[in-house]
C-alpha positions in Angstrom: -136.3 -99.2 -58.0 -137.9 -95.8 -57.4 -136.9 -92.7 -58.2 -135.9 -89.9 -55.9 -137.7 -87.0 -55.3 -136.4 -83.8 -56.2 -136.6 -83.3 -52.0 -134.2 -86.1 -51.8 -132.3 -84.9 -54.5 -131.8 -81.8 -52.9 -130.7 -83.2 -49.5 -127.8 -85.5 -51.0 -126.4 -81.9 -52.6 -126.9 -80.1 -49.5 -125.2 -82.9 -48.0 -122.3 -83.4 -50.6 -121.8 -79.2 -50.4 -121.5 -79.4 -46.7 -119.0 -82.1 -47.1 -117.0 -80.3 -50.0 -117.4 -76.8 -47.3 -115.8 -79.1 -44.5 -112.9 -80.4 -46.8 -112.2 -76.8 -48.2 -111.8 -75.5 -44.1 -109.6 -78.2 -43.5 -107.3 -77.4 -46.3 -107.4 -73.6 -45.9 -106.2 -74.4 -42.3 -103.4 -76.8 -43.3 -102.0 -74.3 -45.9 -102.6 -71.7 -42.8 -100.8 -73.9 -40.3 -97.9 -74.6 -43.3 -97.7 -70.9 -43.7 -96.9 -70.2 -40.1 -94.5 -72.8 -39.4 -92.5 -71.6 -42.4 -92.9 -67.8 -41.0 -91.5 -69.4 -37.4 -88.7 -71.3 -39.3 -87.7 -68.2 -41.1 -87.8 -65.9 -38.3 -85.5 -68.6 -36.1 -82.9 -68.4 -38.9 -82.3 -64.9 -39.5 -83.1 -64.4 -35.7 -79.9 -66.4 -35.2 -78.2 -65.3 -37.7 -78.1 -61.7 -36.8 -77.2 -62.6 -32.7 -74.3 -64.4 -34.4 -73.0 -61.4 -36.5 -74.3 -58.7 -34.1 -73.4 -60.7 -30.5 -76.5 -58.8 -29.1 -78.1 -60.3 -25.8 -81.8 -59.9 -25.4 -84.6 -58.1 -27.6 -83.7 -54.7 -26.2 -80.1 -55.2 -27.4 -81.3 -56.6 -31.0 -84.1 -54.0 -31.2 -81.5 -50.7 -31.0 -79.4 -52.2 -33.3 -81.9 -52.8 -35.6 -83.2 -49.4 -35.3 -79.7 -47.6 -35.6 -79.4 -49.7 -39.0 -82.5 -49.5 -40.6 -82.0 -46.8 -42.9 -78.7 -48.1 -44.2 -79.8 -51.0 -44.7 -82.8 -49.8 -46.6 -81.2 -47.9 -48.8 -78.3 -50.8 -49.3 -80.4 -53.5 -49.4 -81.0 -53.7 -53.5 -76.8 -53.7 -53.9 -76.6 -56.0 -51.1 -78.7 -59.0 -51.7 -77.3 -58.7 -55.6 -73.8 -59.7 -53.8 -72.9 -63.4 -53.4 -72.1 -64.3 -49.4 -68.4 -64.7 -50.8 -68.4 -61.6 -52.6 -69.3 -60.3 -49.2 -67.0 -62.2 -47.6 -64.1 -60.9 -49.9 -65.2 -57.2 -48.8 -65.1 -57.8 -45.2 -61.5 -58.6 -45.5 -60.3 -56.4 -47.9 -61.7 -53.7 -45.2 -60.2 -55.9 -42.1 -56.6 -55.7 -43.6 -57.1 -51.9 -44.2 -58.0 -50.9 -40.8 
């Protein structure tokens, strides 16, 4: 059996990095692909979630409203998300059966 030559060497590493540099693309573009569809997912939800609250029709609808709420809800964001969805619940009709 000969030996290889350090030529041949060389090629079957060139070889095996191009393969390893093909597999590495693939995976970067799964994650990437992953990645997106989780953005999309996300933006469906609280997409619906706010026409369901907010009854808007259309993005020019959504899009005022958003902008007419931004600073509160900047600023009441930190106390807000500390609040459990029936905490939240329980304030929205404690102020219902006031007004």
């Amino acid at each position: 059996m000969a030996q290889k030559t350090g030529q041949e060497k060389l090629k079957e590493i060139e070889i095996k990095i191009n393969q390893l540099e093909t597999r590495k693309k693939r995976l970067e573009n799964r994650i990437k692909e992953q990645k997106r569809k989780e953005r999309t997912r996300r933006l469906i939800q609280v997409g619906a979630i706010f026409e369901k609250y907010f009854e808007f029709e259309g993005e020019e609808d959504a899009e005022k409203i958003a902008l007419a709420y931004s600073d509160f809800v900047k600023k009441a964001k930190d106390n807000i998300v500390k609040l459990s969805l029936e905490d939240i619940q329980k304030i929205l009709e404690e102020r219902r059966k006031k007004q």
